[in-house]
C-alpha positions as CSV (number, residue, x, y, z in Angstrom):
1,X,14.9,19.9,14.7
2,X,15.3,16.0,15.5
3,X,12.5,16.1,17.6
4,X,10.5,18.0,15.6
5,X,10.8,15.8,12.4
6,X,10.0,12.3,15.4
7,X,6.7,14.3,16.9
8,X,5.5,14.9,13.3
9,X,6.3,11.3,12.1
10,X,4.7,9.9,14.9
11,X,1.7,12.2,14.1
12,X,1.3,11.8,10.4
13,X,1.6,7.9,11.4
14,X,-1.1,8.4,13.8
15,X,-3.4,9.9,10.7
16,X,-2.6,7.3,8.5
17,X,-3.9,4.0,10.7
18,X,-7.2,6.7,11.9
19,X,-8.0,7.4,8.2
20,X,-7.5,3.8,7.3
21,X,-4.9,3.8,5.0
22,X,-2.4,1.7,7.0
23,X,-3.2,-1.2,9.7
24,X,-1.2,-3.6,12.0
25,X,1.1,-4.9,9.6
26,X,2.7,-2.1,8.6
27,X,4.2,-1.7,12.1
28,X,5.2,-5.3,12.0
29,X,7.0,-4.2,8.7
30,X,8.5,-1.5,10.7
31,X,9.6,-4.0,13.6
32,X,11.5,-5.6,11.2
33,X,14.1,-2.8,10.3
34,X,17.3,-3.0,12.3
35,X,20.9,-1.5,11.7
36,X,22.0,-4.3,9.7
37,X,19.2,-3.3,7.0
38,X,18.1,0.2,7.5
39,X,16.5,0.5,4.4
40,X,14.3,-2.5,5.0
41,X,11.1,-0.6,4.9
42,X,12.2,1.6,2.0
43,X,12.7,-1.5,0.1
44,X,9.8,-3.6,0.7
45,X,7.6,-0.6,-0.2
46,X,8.9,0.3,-3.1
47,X,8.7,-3.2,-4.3
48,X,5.0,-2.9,-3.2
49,X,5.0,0.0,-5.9
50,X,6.5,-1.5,-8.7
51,X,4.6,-4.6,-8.2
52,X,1.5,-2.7,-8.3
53,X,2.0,-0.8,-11.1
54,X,2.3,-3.6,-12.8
55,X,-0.5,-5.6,-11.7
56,X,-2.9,-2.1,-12.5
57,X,-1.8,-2.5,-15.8
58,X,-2.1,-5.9,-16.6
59,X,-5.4,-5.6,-14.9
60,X,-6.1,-2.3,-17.3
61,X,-5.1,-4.3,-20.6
62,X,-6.7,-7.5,-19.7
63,X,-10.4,-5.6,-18.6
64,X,-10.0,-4.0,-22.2
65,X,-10.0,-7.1,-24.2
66,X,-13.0,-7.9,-26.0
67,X,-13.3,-11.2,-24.3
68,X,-12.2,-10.6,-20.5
69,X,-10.5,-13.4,-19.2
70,X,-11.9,-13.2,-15.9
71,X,-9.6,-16.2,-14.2
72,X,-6.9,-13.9,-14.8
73,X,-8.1,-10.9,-13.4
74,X,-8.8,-12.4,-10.4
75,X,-5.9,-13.9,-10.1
76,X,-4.0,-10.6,-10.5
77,X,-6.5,-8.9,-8.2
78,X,-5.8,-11.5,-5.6
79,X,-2.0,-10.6,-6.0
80,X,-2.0,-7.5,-5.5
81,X,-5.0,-7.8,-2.6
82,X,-1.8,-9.7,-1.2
83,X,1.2,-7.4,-1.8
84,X,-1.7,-4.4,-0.1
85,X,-1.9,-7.3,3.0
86,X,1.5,-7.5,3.7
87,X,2.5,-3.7,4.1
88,X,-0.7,-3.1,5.8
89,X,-1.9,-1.0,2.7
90,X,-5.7,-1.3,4.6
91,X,-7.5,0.6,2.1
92,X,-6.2,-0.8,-1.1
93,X,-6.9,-4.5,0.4
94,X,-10.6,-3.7,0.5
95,X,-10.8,-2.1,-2.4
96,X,-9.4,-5.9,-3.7
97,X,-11.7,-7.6,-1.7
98,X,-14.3,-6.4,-3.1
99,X,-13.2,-6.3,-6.6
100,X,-12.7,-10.0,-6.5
101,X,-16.6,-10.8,-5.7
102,X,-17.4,-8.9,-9.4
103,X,-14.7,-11.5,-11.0
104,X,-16.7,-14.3,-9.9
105,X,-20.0,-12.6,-11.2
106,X,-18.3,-11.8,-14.6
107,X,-19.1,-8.2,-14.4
108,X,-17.0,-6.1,-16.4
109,X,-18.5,-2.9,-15.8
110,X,-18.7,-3.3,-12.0
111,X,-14.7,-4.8,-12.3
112,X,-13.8,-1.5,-14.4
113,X,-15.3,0.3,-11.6
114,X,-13.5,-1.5,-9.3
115,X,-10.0,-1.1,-10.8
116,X,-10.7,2.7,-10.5
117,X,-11.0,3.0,-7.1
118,X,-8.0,0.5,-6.6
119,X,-6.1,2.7,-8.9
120,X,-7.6,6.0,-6.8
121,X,-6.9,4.1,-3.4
122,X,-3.1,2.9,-4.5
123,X,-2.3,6.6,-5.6
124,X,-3.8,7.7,-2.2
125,X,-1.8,5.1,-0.3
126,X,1.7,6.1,-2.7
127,X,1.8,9.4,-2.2
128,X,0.8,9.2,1.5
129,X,3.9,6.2,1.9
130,X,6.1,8.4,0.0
131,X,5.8,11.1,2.3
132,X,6.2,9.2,5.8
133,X,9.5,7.6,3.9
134,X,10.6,10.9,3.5
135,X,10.1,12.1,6.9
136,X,12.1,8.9,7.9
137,X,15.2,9.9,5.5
138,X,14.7,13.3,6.7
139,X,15.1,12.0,10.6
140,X,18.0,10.1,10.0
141,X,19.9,13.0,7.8
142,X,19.9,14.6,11.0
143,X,21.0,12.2,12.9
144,X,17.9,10.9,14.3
145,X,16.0,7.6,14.9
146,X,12.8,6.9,13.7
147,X,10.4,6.3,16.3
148,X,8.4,3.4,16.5
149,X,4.8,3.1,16.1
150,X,2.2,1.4,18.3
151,X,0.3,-0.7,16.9
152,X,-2.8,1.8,16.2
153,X,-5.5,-0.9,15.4
């Protein structure tokens, strides 16, 4: 059962840095983790969640004003492209990148557009986190370890 639950950790990992979804520093996130803080992970990404929910809504309310303050949507784009950085959240940190190069055009339909596929790409990247978590909790109820990952880049 143990083994089981590592092989198909290690291969839903696998899926996540081929589809693009994770990169290199979500295995330095990983590395991180030791007995003394198991949870490390865990904690770090669901800060990553509540932090980004928040950011998608400021950035939701603040595109819906009648004059967009477009200072602070960057700056609340470039917060969250740097939460995305630092679990390795690949896909959500492009989506930001690009997003930020409509902010300094002023273009409020483009940065709507934008925020959509951040919004799609962060639900994507949630649900896909929430279920290697899982597996994790799952390998250490039965007495398990949680492999590590190679660095798939």
């Amino acid at each position: 059962m143990e083994v089981q639950l590592q092989r198909s950790y290690l291969e839903y990992s696998n899926a996540l840095f081929h589809e693009g979804f994770l990169d290199a520093q979500f295995v330095q996130l990983q590395m991180l983790r030791d007995e003394s803080n198991p949870d490390f992970v865990m904690e770090v990404v669901t800060l990553f969640f509540e932090d980004s929910q928040r950011i998608l809504n400021e950035l939701s309310k603040t595109l819906d004003e009648q004059s967009v303050d477009f200072k602070k949507v960057d700056a609340n784009v470039h917060q969250l492209k740097g939460s995305s950085s630092s679990i390795g959240a690949q896909r959500v940190r492009n989506a930001c990148i690009a997003f930020r190069s409509f902010c300094d055009t002023q273009n409020v339909e483009a940065c709507l557009r934008c925020l959509q596929e951040i919004k799609q790409e962060y639900l994507l990247v949630k649900n896909k986190l929430e279920a290697l978590l899982r597996l994790e909790q799952q390998i250490v109820a039965a007495g398990g370890v949680v492999p590590e990952l190679n660095d798939f880049s």
